[in-house]
BADREN-151362 format. One record per residue: z, y, x of N, C-alpha, C in turn. Coordinates in steps of 0.001 Angstrom, whole numbers, plus 500000, padded with zeros to 6 digits. Last residue first. Layout:
REM residues N
ZYXZYXZYX...
This chain:
REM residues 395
599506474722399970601183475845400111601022476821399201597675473853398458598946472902399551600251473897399193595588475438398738596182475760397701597528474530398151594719476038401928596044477135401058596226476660400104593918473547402248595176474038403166595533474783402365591611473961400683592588472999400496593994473007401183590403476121402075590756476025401208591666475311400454589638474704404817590740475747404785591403476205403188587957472803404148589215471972404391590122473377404266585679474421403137586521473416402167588086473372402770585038475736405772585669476278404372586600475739403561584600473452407025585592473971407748586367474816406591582005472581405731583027471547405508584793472705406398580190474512406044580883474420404195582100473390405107580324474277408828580634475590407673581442475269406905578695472173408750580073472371408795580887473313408946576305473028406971577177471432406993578076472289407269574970474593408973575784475313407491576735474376406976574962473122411276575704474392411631575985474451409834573375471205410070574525470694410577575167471761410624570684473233410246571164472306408601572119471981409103569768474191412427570796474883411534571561474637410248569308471470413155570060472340414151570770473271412762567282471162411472568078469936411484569379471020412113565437473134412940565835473368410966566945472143410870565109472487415139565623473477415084566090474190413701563412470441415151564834469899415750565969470890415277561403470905413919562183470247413021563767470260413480559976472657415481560822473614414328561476472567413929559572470845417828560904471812418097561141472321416824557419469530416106558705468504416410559981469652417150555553471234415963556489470492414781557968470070415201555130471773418869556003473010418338556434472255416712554648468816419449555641469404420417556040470458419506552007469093417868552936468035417758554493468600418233550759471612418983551080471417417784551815470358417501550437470148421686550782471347421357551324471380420210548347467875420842549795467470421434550600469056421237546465468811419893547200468043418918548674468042419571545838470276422233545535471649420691546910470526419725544750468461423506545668469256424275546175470040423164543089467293421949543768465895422532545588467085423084540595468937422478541685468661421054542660468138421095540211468830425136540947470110424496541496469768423243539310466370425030540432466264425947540539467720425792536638466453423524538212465520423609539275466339424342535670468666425353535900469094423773537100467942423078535009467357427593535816468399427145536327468746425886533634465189426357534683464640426945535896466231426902531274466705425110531689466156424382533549465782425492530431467880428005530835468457427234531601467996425976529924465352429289530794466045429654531257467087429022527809465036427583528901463477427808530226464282428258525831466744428434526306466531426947527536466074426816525443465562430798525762467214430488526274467478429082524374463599430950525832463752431092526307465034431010521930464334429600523291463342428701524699463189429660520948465765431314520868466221429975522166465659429674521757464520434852521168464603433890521560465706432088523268464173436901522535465552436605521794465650435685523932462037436533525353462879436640524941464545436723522034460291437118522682460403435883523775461623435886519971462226439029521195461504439110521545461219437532516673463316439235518166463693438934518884462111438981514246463350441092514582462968440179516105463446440198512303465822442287513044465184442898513916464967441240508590467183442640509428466832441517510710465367442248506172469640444044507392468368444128508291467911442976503433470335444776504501470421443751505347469258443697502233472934447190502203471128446747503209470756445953499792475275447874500820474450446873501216473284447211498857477421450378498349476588449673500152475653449004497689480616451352498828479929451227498292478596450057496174482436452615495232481104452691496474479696452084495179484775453930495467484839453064494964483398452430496411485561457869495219485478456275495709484959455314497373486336460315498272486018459163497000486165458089495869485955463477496023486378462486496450486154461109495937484284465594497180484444465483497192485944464321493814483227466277493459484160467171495001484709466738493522480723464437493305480770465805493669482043466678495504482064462191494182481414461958494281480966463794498474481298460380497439482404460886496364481647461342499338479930456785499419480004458221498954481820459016501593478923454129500504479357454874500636479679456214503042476836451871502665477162453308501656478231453355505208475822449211504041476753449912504209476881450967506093473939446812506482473861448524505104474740448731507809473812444256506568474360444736506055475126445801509523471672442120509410472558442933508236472634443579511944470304439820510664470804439949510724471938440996515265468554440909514162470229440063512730469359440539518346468284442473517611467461441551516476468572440762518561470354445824518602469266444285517366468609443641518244468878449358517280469618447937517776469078446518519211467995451691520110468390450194519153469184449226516203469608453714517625469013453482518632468903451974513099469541455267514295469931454012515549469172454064511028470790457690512339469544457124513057470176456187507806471098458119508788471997457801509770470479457082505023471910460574506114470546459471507273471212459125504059472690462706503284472510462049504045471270460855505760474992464679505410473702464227504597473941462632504939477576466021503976476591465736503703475384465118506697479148463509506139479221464930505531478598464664507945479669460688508154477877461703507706478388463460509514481367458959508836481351459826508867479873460201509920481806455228510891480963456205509418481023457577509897483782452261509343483017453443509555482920454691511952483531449578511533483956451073510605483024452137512518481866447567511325482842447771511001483498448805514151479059446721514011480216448045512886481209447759513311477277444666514527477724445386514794478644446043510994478299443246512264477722442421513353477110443282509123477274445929509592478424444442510150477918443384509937477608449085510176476690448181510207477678446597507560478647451610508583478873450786508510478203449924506765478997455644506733478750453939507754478945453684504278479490457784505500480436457408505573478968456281502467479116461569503291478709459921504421479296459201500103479586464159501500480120463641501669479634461744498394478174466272498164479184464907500041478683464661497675477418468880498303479088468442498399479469467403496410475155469169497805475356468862498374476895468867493765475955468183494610475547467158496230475199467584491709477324468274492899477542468968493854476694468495489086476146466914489141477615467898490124477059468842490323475229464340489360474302465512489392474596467163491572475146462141491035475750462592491215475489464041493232473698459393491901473450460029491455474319460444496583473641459418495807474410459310494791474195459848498531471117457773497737471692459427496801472530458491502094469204457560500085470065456752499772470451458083504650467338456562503660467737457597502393468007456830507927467606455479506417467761455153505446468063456070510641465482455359509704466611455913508305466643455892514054465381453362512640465012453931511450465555454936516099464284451530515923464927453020514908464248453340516712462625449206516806465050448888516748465180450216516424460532447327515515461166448240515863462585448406517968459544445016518472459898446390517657460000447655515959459625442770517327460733442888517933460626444653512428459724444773513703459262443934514502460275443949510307462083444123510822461312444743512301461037444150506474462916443836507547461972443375508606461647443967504600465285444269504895464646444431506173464090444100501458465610442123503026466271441808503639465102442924498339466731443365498967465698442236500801466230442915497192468945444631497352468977443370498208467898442427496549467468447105497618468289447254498247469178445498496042464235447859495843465395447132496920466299446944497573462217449157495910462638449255495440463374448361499919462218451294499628463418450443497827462804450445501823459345451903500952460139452011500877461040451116505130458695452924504217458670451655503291459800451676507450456559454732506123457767454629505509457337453177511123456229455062509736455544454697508489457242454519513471455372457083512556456223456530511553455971456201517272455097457637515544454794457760514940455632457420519784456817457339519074456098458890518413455449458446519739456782454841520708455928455108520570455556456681516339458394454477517430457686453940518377457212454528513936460388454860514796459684454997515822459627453794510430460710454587511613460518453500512753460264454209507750462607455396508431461329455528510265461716454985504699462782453677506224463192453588506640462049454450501416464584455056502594463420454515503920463583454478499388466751454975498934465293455200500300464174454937497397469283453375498704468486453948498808467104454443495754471667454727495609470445454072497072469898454549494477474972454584495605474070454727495602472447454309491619476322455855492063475405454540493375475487455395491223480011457545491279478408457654491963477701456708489488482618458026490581481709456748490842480219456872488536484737460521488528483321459711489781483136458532488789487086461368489025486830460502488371485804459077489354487252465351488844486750464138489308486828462527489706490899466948490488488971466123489495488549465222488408491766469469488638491858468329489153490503467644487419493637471967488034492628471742488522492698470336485751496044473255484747494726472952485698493718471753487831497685474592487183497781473051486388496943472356488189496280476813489423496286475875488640496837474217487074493554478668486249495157477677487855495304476371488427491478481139488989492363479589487786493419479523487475489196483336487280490467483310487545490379481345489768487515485523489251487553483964488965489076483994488827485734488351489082486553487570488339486545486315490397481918488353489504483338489153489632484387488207492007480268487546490561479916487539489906480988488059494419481148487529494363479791488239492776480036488398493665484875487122493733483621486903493682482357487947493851488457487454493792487302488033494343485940487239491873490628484977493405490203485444492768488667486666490837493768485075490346492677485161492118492155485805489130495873482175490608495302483029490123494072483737487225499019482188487133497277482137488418497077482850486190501093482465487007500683481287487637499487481293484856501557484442484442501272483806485118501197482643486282501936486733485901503152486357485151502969484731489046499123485667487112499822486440487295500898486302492040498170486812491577498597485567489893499755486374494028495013487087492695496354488056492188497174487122496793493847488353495595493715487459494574495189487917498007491140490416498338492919490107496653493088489612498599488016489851497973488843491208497806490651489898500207485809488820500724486891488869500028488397489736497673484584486607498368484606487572499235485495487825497024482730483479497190483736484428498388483656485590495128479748482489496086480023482940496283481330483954493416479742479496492924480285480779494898480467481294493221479250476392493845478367477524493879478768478868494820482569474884493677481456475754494045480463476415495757484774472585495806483466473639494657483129474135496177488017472117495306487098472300495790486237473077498109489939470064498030489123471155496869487952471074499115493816469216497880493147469601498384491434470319501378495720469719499611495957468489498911494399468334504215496349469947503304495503469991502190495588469313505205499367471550505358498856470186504078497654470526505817500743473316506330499727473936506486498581472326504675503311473096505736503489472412506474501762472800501709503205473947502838504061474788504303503601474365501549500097472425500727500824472284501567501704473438500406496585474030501207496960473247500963498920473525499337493251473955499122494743474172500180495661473117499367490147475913499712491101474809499370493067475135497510487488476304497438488917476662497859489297475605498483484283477613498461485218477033498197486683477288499600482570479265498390482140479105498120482956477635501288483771481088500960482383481390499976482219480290501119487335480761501960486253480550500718484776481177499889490914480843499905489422481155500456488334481320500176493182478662500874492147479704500319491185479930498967496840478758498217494939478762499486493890479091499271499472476695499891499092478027499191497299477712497119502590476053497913501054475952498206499957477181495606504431476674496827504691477386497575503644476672492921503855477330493542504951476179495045504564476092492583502442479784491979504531479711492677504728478237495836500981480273493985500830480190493967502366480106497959499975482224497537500595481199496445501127481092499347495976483314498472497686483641497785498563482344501627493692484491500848494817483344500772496010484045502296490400484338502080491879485458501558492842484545503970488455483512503246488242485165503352489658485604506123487127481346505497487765482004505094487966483077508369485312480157507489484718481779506259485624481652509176486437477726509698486650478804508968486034480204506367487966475417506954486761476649507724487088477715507393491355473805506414490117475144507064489117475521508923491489471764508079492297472084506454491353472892511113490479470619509964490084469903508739490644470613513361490572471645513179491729470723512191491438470404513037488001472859514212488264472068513709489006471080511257488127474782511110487209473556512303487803472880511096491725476205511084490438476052511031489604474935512523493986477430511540494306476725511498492787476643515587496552478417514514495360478548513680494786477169515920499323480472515412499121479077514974498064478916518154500231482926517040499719482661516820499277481214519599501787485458519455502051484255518184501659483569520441501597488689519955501667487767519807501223486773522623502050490969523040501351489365522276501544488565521726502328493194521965500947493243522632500622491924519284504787493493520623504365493453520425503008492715516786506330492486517307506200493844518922506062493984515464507163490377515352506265491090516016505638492747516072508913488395516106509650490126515704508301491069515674509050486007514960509264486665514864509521488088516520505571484726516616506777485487515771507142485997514904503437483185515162504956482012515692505941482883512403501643483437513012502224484107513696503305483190511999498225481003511902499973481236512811500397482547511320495335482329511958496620482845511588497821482237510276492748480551509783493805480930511063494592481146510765488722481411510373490259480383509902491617481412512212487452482797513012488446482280512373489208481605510550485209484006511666484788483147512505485860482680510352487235486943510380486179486477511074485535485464509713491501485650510560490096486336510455488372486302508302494228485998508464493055485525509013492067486249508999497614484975509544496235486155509582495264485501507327500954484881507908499000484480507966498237485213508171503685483885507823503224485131508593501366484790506697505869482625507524505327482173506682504208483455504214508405482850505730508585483572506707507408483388502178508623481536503334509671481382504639509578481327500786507041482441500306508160482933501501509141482608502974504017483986501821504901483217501878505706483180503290501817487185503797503344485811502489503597484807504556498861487559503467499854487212503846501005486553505438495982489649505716497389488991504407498477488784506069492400489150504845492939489164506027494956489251508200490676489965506902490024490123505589491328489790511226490381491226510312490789490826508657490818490687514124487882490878512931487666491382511606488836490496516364488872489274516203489343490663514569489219491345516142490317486336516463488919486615515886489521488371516461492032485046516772491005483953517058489960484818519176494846486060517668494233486314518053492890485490521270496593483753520736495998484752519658495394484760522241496491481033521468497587481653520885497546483005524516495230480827523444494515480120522104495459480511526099493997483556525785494718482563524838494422482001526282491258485747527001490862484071526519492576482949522466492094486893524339491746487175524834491559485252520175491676489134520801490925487834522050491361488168519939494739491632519864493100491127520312493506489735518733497124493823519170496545492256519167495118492049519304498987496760519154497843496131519624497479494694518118501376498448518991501023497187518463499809496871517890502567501527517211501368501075518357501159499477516987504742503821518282504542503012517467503557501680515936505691506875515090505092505573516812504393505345516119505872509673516845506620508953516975506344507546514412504504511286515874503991511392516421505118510500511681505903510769511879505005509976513834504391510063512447509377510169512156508664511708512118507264510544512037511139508581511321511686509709511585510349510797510907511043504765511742510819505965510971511218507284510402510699501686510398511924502713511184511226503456510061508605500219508801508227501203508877509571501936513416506801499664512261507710499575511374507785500924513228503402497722513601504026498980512759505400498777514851500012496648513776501769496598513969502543497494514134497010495576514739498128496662513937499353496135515637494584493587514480495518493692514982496631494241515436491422494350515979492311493709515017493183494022515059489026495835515994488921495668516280490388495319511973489155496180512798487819495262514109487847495351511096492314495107511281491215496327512139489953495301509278495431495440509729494280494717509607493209495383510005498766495798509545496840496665509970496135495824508865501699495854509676500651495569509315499232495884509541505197496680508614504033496632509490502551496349508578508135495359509791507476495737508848505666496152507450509941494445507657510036496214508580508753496101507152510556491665507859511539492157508157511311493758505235508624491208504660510123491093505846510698491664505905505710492937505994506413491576505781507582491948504423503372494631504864504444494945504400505499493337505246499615495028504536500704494328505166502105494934504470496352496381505194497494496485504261498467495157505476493174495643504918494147495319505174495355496041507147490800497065506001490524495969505538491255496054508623489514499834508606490588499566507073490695498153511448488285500990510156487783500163509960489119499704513592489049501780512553488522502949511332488331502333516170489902501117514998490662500592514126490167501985518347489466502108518508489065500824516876489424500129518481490046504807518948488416504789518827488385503397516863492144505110516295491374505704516697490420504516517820495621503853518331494265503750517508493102503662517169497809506327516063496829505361517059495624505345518146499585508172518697499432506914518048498092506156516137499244510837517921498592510759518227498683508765513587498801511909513747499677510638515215498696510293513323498708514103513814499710514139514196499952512634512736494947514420512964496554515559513690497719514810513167493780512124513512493070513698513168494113514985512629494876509892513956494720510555514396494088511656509785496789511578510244496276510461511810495675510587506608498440511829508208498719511884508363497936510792503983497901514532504635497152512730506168497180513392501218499596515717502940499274515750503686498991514423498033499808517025499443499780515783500524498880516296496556501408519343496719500415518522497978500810517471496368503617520942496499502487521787496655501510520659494721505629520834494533504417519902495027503702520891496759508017521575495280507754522138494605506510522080499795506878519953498745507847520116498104507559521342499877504465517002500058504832518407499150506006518773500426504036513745499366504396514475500240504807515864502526501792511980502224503420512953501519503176513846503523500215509237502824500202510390502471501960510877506002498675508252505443499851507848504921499970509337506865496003506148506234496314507487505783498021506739509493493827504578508932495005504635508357495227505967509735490316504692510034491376504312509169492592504791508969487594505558509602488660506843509798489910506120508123486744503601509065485961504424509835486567505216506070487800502440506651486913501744506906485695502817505589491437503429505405489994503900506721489056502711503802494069502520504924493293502285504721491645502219503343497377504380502914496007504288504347495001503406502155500464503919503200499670504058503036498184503651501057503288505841500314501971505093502160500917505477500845506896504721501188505305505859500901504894505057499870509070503368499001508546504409499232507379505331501947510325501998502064511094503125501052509931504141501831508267499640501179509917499623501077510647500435500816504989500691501890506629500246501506507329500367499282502016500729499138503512501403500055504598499994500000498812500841500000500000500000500000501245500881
């Protein structure tokens, strides 16, 4: 890499950083590196050296398999060069991962670090020059790009390309996803090229891929769905039952409720890139993602009528309009049935009267105890009267 002040800096994948100097009256070149003068260059952690870049503000950076150095490109002797080092650490704002594999800026300034297995680096400081930088990550998680990203460069209308293992995503300034084309073509990690032409060209196992970024467009095929079979478990076995029509109702016993449905989308192109959603109607209405599998497992499905929908995307990983039916019918239990629904209601309706008789039995049987109760109290009344009466007429 040549810097803005006209050196040429070399990066060896073993021996780390070279910065070569012209001798004066050509006696030749002189490679500064940590085995002469250039003393700061952490050698023992940064020997592999992947990339260099030099960002608009002078600063220059190395990407190495054990993190990412920076350094500024104002200096007057090379033993003076002050080297920041970033790694992976427990913050979450840190580098994703130590081994760096590609850095690029775009035109207005947002400076990316791609990593092995980490996605994409936003840079968010701007001083670049300290060992706690401040990083934005971009990856499978947030949905953005493949974390085994390779390398990305931003075309003439200022969208950014990633290159992944056997993908091109694009995405717009805003780090918003527009766009992904697969291919079987396996990419490399070699630093992408963008023509005077317009034209990207990325490195591959197979040589270069030349991109026309405006040439590129998705298909909008519709590809059938066809289903092809249930398999049923049971008790640890399982039996299959074909689909040869996707209009007839499929059948399954009361203790069939875990099963899985395999369909495919007929499209020829790509076909393991096409992507599956579905939904059960008259249980779920949401539609449930799969990715690529191509089979969706149910579990504990009651006893109903139901109306298993799929649809897909096509080869090129476009969502069309292509959702197809298959109508299920899972038998009931006696215990889900009409008549025990009845059986149980009738049994309630016993066993409340049963509760209404005994109640009413219990409050007869306290007014009787309690009219007997005051019939003895007037009894011996009258009888205490009598006897006092008879006492006085005595005397």
């Amino acid at each position: 890499m040549q810097d803005s002040a006209g050196r040429i800096w070399i990066g060896t994948f073993g021996g780390g950083l070279n910065l070569i100097e012209h001798l004066p009256e050509s006696a030749g070149l002189r490679f500064i590196h940590s085995g002469n003068i250039l003393n700061n260059y952490p050698i023992h952690v940064c020997e592999k050296v992947r990339c260099l870049y030099e960002a608009d503000n002078g600063i220059i950076l190395i990407g190495t398999t054990g993190g990412l150095l920076s350094c500024s490109s104002d200096f007057a002797r090379p033993e003076a060069i002050r080297f920041y080092h970033n790694v992976c650490e427990e913050r979450y704002s840190s580098l994703s991962n130590n081994d760096v594999l590609n850095i690029t800026q775009t035109h207005n300034g947002k400076l990316l670090v791609i990593t092995l297995s980490g996605g994409i680096n936003l840079l968010d400081d701007s001083s670049r020059l300290s060992e706690k930088l401040t990083f934005k990550h971009y990856n499978a998680t947030n949905g953005q790009v493949p974390d085994l990203s390779l390398s990305a460069i931003e075309d003439s209308e200022g969208n950014l390309w990633i290159a992944s293992e056997n993908k091109l995503s694009k995405l717009d300034a805003d780090m918003n996803l527009l766009e992904e084309y697969n291919d079987q073509i396996q990419m490399a990690e070699t630093k992408p090229v963008l023509c005077s032409s317009g034209k990207l060209i990325f490195g591959s196992e197979f040589g270069a891929l030349c991109v026309t970024p405006k040439d590129l467009y998705k298909s909008d095929f519709v590809p059938p769905i066809v289903f092809s079979h249930l398999d049923i478990y049971l008790n640890n076995t399982s039996r299959r039952q074909e689909v040869f029509n996707s209009t007839e109702i499929q059948s399954l016993k009361a203790d069939e409720r875990n099963f899985t449905i395999t369909f495919a989308a007929l499209d020829y192109v790509n076909s393991p890139a096409i992507k599956y959603a579905y939904r059960i109607q008259g249980l779920n209405d949401q539609w449930i993602e799969l990715g690529n599998s191509h089979s969706a497992s149910l579990a504990n499905i009651p006893a109903g009528d139901y109306l298993f929908q799929v649809k897909s995307t096509n080869g090129d990983g476009v969502w069309v309009d292509n959702a197809t039916s298959l109508p299920i019918h899972i038998e009931p239990t006696f215990f889900e049935t009409i008549w025990a629904i009845l059986l149980y209601i009738v049994i309630g309706i016993a066993a409340l009267l049963i509760v209404i008789y005994i109640v009413i039995r219990i409050t007869n049987l306290q007014r009787r105890v309690d009219f007997e109760q005051q019939l003895s109290n007037l009894k011996l009344r009258f009888s205490l009267i009598f006897l006092m009466s008879f006492a006085l007429h005595l005397h």
